[in-house]
Backbone as numpy.savetxt, mean C-alpha at the origin, in Angstrom:
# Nx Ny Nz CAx CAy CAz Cx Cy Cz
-0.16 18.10 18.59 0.61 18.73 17.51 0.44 17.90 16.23
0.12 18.34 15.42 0.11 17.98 13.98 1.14 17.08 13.38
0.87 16.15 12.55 1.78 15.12 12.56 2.68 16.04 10.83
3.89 16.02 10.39 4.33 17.33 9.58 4.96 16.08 8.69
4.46 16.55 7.13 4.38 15.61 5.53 5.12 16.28 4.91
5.74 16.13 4.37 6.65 17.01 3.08 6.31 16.08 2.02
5.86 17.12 0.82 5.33 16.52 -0.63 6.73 16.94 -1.98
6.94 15.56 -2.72 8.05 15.50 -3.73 7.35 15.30 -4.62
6.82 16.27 -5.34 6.05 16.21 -7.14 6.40 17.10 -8.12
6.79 17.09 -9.30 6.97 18.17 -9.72 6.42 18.56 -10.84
4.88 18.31 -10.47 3.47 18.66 -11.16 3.18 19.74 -10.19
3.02 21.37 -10.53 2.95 22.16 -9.14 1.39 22.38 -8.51
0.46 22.27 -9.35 -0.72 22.10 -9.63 -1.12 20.70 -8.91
-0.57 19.53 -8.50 -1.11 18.57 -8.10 -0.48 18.54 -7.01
1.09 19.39 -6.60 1.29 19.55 -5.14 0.71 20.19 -4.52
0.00 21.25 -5.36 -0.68 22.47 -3.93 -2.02 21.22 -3.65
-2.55 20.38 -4.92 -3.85 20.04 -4.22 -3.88 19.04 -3.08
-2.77 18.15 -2.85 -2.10 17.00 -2.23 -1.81 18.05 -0.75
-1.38 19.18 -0.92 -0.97 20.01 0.27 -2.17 21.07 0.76
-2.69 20.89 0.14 -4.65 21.44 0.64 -5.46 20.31 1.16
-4.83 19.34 0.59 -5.97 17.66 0.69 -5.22 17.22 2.47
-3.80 17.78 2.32 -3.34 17.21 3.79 -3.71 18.06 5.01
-3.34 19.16 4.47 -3.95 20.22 5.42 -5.69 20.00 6.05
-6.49 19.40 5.20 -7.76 19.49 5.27 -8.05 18.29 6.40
-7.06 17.71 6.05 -7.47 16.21 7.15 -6.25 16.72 8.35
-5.97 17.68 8.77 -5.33 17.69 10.15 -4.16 17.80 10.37
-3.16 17.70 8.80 -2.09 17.57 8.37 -1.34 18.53 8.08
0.22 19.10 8.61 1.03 20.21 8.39 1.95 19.90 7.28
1.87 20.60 6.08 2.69 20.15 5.14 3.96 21.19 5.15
5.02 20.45 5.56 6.39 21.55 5.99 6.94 21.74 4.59
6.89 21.64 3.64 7.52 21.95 2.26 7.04 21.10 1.01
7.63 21.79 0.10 7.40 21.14 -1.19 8.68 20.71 -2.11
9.19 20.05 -3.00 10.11 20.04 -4.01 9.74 19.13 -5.52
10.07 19.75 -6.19 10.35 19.28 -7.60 11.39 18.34 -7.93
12.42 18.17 -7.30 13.89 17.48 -8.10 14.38 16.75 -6.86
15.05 16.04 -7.12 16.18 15.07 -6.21 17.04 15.67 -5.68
17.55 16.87 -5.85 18.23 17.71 -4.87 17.79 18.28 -3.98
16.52 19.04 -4.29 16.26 20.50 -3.25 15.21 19.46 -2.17
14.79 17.91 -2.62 14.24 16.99 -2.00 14.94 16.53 -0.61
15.65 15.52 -1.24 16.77 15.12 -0.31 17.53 16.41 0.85
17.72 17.95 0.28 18.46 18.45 1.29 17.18 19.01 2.17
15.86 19.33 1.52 14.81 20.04 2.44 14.42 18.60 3.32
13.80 17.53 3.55 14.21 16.53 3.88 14.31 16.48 5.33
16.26 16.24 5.26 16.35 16.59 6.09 16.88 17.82 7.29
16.76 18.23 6.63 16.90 19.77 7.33 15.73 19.80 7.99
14.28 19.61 7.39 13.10 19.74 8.48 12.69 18.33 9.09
12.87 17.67 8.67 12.80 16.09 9.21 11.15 15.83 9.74
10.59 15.69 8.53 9.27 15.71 8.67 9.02 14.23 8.93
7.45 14.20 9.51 7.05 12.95 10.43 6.65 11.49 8.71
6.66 12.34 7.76 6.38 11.54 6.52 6.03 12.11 5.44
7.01 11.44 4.22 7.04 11.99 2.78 6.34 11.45 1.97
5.23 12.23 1.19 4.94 12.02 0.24 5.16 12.01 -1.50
6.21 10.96 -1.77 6.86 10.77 -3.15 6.10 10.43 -4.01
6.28 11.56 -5.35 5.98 10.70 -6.98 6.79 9.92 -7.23
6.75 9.28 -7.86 7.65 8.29 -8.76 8.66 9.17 -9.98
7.69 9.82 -10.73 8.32 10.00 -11.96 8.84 12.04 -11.85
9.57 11.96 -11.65 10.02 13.17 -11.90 11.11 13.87 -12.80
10.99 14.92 -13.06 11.74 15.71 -14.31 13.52 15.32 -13.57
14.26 15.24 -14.83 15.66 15.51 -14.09 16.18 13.97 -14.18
17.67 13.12 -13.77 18.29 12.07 -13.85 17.43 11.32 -12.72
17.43 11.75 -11.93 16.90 10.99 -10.70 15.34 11.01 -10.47
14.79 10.19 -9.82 13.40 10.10 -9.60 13.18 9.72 -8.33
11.49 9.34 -7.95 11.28 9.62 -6.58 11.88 8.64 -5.95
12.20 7.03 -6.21 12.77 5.85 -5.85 13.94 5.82 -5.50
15.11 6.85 -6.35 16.17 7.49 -5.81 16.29 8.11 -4.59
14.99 9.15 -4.42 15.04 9.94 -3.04 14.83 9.13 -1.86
14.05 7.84 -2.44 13.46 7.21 -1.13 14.15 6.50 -0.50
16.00 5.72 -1.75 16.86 4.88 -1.08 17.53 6.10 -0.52
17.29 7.40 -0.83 18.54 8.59 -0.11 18.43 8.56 1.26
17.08 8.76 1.32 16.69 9.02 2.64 16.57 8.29 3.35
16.52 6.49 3.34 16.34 5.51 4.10 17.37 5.19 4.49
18.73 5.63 4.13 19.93 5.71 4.59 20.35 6.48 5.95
19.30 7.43 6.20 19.20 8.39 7.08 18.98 7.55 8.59
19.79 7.34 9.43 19.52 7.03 10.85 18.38 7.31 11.16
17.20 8.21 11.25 16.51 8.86 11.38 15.43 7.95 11.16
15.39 7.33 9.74 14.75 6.43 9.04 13.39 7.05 9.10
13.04 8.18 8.06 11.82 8.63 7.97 10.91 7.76 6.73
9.85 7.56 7.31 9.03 7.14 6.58 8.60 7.60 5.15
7.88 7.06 4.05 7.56 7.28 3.23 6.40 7.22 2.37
5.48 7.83 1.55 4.68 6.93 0.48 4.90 7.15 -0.73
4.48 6.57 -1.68 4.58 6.58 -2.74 3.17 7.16 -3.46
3.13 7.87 -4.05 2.30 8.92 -5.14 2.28 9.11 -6.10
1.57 8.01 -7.31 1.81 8.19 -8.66 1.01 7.39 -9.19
1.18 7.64 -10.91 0.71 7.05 -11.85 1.16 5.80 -12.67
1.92 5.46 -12.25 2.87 4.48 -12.83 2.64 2.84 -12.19
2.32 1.89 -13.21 1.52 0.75 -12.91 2.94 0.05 -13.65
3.60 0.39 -14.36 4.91 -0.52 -14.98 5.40 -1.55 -14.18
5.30 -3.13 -14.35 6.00 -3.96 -13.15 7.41 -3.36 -13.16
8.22 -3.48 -13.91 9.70 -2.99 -13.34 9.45 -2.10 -12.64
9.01 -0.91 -12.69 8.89 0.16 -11.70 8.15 -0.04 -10.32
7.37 -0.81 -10.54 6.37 -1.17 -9.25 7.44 -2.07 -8.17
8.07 -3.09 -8.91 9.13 -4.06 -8.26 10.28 -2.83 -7.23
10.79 -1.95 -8.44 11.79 -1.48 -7.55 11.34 -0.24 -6.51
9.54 0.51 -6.40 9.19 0.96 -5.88 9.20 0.41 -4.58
8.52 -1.39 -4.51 8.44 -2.04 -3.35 9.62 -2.34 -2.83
10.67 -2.65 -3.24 12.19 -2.88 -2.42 12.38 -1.91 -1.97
11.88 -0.41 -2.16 12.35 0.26 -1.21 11.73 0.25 0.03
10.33 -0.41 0.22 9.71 -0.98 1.33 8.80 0.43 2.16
8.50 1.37 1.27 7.40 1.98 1.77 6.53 2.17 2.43
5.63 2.66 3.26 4.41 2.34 4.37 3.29 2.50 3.55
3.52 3.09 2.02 1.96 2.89 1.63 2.04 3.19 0.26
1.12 3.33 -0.52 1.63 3.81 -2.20 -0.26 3.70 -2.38
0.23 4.89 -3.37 -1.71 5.36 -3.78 -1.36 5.87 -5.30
-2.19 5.37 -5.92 -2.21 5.46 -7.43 -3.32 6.74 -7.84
-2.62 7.65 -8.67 -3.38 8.94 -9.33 -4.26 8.41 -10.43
-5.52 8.43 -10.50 -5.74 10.27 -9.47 -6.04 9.23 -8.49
-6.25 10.29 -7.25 -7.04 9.50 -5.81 -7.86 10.57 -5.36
-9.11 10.07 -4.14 -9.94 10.56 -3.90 -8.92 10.96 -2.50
-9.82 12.04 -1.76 -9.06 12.51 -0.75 -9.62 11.54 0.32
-10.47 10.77 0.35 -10.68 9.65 1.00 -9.78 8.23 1.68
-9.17 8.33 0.47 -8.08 7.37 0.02 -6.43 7.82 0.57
-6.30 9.08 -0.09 -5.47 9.85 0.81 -5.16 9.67 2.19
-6.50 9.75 2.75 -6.83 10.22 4.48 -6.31 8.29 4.87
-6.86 7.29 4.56 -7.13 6.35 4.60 -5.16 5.93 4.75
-5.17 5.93 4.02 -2.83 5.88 3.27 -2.26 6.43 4.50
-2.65 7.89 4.32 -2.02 8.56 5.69 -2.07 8.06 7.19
-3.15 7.67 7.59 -3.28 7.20 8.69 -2.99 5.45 8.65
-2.70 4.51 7.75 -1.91 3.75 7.85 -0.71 3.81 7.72
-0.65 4.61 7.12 1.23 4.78 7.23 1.65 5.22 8.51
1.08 6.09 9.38 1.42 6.53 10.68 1.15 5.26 11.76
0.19 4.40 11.23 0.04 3.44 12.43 0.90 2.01 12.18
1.89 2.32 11.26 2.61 1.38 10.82 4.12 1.68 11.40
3.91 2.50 11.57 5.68 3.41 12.57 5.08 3.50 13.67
3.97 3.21 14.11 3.51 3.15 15.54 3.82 1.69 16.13
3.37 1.01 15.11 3.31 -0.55 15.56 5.02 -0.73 15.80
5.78 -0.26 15.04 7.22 -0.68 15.55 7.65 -0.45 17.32
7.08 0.36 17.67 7.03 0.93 19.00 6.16 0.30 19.86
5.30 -0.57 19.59 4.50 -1.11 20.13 4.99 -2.86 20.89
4.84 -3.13 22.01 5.24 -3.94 22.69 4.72 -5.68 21.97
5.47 -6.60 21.47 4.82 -8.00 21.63 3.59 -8.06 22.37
3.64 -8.15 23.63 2.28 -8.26 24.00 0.73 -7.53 23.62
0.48 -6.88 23.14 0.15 -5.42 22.88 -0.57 -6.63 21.61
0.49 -6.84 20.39 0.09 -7.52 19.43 -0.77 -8.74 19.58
0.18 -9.34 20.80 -0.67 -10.46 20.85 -2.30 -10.56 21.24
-2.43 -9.79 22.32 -3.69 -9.63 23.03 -4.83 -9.16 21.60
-4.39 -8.54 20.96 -5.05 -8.33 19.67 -5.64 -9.29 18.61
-4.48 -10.23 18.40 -4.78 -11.11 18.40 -5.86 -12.36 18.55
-5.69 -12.25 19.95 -6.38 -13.19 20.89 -7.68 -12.66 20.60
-8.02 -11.16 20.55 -9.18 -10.52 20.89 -10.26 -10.60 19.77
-9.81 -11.06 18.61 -10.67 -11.37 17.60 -9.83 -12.11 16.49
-11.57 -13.26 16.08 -10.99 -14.24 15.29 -10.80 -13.86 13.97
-9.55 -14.30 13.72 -9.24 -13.61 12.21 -7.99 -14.45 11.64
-7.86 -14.38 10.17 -7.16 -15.60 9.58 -5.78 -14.77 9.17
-4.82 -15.06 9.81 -3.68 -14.57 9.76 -2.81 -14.19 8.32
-2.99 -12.95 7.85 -2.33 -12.85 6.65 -0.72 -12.63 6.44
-0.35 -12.19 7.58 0.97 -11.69 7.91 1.24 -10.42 7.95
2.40 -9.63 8.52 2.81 -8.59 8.62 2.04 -7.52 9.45
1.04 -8.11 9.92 0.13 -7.37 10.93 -1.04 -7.19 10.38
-1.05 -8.10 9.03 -2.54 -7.82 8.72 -3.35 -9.06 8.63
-4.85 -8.62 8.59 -5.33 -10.05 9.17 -6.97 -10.42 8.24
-7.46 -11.35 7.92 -8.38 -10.99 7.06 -9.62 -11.75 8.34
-10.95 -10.87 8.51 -12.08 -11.30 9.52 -13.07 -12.08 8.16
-13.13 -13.13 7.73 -14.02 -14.30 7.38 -15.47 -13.78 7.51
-15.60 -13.97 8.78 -17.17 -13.75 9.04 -17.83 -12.00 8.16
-16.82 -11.42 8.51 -17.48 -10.07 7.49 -17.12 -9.18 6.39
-16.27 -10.52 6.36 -15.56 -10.18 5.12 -14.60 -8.72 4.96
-13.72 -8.77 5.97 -12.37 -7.35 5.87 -11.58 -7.66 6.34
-10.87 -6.76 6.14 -9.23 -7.02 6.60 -8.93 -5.91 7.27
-8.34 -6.21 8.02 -7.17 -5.27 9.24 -6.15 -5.15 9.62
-5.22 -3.84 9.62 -4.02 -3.53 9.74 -4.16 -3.75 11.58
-3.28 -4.73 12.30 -4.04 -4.86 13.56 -5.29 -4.45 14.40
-5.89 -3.52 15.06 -7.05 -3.29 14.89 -7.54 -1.98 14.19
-6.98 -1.90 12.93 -7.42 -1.19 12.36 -8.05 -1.39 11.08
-9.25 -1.41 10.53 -9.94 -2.01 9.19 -9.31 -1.07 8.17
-9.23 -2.07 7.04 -8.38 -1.47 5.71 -9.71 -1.43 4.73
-10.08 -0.49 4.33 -11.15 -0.02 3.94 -11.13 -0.88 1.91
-11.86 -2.11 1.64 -10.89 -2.64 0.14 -12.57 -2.34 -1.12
-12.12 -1.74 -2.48 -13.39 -1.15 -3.05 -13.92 -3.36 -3.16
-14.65 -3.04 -3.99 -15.40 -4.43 -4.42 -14.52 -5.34 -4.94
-14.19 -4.96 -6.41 -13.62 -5.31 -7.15 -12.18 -6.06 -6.20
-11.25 -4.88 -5.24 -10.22 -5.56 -4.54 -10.58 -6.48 -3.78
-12.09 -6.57 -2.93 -12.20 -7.66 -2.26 -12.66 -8.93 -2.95
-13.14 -8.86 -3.79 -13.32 -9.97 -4.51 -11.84 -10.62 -5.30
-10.60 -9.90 -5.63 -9.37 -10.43 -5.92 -8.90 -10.72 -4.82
-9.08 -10.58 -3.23 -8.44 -11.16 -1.94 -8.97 -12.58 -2.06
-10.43 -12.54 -2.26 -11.20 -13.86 -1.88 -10.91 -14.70 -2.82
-10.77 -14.59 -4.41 -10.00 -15.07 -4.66 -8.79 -15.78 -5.08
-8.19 -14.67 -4.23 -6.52 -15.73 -3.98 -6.68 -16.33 -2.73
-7.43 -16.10 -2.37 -7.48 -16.56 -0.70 -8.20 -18.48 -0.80
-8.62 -18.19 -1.45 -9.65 -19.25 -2.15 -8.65 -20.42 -2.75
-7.34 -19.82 -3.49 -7.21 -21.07 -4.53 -5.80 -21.28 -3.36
-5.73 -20.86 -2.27 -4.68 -21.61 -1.16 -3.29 -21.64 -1.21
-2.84 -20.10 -1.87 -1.21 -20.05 -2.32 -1.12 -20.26 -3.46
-2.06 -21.18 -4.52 -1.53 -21.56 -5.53 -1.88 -20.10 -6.40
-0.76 -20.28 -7.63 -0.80 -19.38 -8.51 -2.41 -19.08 -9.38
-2.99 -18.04 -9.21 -4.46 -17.68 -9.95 -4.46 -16.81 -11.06
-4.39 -18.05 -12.29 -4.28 -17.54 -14.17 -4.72 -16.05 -14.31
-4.08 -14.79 -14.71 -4.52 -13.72 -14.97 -5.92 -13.84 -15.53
-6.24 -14.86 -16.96 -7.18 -14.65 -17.80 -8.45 -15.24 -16.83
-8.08 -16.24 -15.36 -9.28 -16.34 -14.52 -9.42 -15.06 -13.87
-8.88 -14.30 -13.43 -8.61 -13.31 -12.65 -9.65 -12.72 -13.02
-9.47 -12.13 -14.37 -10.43 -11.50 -15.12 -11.96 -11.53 -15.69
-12.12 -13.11 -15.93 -13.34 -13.56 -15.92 -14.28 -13.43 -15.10
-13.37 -13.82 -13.51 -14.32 -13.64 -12.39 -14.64 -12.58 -11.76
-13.71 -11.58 -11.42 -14.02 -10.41 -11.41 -14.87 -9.80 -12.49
-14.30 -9.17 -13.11 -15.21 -8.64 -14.83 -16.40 -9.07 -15.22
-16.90 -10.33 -14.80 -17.54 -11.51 -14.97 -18.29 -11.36 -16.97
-16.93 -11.98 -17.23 -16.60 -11.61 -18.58 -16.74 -10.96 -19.48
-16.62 -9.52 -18.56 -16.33 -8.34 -19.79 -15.03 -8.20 -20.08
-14.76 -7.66 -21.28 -13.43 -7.37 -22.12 -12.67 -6.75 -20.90
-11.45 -6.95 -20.46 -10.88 -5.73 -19.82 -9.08 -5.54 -20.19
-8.63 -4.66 -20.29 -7.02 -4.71 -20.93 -6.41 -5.04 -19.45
-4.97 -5.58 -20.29 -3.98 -5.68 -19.38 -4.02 -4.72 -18.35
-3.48 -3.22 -18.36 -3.73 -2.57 -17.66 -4.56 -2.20 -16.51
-5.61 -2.34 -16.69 -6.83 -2.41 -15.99 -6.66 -3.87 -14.56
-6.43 -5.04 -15.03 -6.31 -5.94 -14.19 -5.21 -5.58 -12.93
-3.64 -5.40 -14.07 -2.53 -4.82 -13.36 -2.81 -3.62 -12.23
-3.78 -2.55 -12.47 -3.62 -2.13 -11.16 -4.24 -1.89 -10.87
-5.73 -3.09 -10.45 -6.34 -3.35 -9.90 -5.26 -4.67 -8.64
-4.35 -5.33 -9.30 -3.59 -6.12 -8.58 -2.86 -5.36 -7.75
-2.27 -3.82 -8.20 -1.32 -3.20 -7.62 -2.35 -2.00 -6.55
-3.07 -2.06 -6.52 -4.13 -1.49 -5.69 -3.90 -2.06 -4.27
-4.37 -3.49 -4.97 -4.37 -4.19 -3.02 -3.05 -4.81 -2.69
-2.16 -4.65 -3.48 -0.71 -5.06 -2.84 -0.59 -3.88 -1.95
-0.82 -2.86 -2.17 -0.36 -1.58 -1.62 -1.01 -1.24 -0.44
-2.58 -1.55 -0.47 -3.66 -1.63 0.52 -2.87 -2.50 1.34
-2.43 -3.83 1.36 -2.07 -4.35 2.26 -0.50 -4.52 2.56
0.51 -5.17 2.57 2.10 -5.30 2.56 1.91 -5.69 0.98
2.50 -5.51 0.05 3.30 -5.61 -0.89 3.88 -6.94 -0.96
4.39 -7.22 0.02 4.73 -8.42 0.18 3.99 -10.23 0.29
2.57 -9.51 0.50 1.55 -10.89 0.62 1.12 -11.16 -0.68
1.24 -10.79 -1.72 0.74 -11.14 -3.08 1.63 -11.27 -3.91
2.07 -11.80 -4.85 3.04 -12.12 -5.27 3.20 -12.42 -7.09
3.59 -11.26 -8.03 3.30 -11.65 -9.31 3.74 -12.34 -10.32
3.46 -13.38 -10.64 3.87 -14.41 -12.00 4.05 -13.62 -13.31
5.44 -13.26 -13.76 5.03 -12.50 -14.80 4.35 -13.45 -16.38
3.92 -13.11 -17.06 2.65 -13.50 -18.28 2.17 -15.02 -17.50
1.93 -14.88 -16.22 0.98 -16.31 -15.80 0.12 -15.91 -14.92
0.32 -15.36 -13.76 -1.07 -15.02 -12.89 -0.01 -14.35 -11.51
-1.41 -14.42 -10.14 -0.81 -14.09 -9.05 -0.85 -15.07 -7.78
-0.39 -14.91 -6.87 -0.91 -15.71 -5.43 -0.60 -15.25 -4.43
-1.07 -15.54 -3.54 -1.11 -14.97 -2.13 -0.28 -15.83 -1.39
0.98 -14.97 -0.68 1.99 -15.75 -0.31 1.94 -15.39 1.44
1.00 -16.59 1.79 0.62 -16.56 3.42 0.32 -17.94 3.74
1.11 -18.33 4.75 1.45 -19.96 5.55 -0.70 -19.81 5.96
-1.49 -18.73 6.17 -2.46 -19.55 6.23 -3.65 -19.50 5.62
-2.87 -18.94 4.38 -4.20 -19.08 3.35 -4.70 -20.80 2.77
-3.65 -21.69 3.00 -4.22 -23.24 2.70 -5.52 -23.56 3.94
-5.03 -22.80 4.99 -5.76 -23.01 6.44 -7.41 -22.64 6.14
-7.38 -21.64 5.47 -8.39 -20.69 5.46 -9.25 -21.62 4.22
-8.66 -21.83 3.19 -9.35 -22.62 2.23 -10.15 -23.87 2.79
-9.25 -24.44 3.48 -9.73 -26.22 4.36 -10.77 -25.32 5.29
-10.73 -24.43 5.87 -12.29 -24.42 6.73 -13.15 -24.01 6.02
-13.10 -23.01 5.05 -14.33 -22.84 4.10 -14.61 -23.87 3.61
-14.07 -25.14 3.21 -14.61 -26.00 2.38 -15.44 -27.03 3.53
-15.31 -27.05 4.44 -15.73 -27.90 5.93 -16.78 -27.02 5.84
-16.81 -25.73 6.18 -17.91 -24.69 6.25 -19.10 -25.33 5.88
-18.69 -25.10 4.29 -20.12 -25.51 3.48 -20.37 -26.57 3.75
């Protein structure tokens, strides 16, 4: 049986395509809404397996509203986040609501498919036994990032336990390095140099390229300095630095 999404946008034109894009990958989309009301009560009345939220919507309330509504819910249905909005204040209080995934517009339906099926294997893993994790673990060498995700060295990716998190260039080269400078804070204006490899690029552009792979991975492993830089906040990214440098 089809795993069932309910979509909160109130662009109607970008819900039908989000609800053609879900449908296409295997996905039953049980409703649609525009506003913080007809959201929250359709919701739960159908109690779908996971919601897909904008951020910014018409009306007092917005999608961040719906998402503390509903996490109140015993039920505790999952969520993502769907939008255009790179604003740190907004990004900050998007992540406290602690989401399973967030994808920045436009997106490819690739990316989509990719979100969706981590977000489902992320309410799986809660159900999933300690041991289960561990043996996973054990089963391949990989440098512990936290929260179930793990970065493989030798080929350079990362994995939501055994599942690979698919990261474009540009994001894997901002993992490597923060991964590289060992927790410590990494200067925006290096950020940019090395990536870009010193082309002009605006604020913007860096910002969510940063907010890309927070989202790709927990939200929680990267960590932003506001007007100073970022770092990667994992007990074994110092670990990971000391063997690359033995490496060479």
């Amino acid at each position: 049986m089809p795993k069932k999404i309910f979509i909160v946008e109130d662009e109607a034109i970008v819900a039908l395509e989000i609800a053609r894009s879900i449908e296409k990958l295997g996905y039953e989309c049980v409703g649609m809404a525009a506003d913080y009301g007809k959201a929250v009560r359709d919701i739960k009345e159908k109690v779908p397996d996971l919601v897909v939220i904008d951020i910014m919507l018409r009306g007092e309330k917005n999608g961040i509203d719906i998402a503390r509504e509903i996490s109140r819910d015993p039920g505790n249905i999952p969520f993502v986040y769907l939008t255009s909005v790179t604003d740190e204040k907004w990004m900050r209080a998007a992540i406290a609501t602690e989401p399973v995934g967030y994808l920045l517009k436009p997106f490819r339906r690739e990316e989509l498919q990719s979100t969706l099926l981590l977000a489902f294997r992320k309410q799986e893993k809660q159900e999933r036994p300690a041991e289960v994790m561990s043996a996973v673990m054990e089963e391949k060498e990989r440098i512990v990032l936290g929260y179930g995700y793990f970065y493989e060295r030798k080929i350079d990716r990362v994995f939501f336990e055994d599942r690979h998190i698919p990261l474009g260039s540009k994001e894997s080269k901002l993992l490597r390095l923060l991964l590289d400078a060992g927790g410590k804070v990494v200067p925006f204006q290096n950020l940019e140099e090395l990536i870009w490899e010193g082309q002009p690029v605006s604020d913007s552009t860096l910002r969510t390229l940063i907010y890309r792979l927070k989202t790709k991975l927990d939200p929680r492993l990267i960590e932003t300095v506001p007007r100073l830089g970022c770092r990667l906040v994992c007990n074994r990214a110092e670990k990971y630095f000391s063997e690359k440098r033995t490496d060479a």
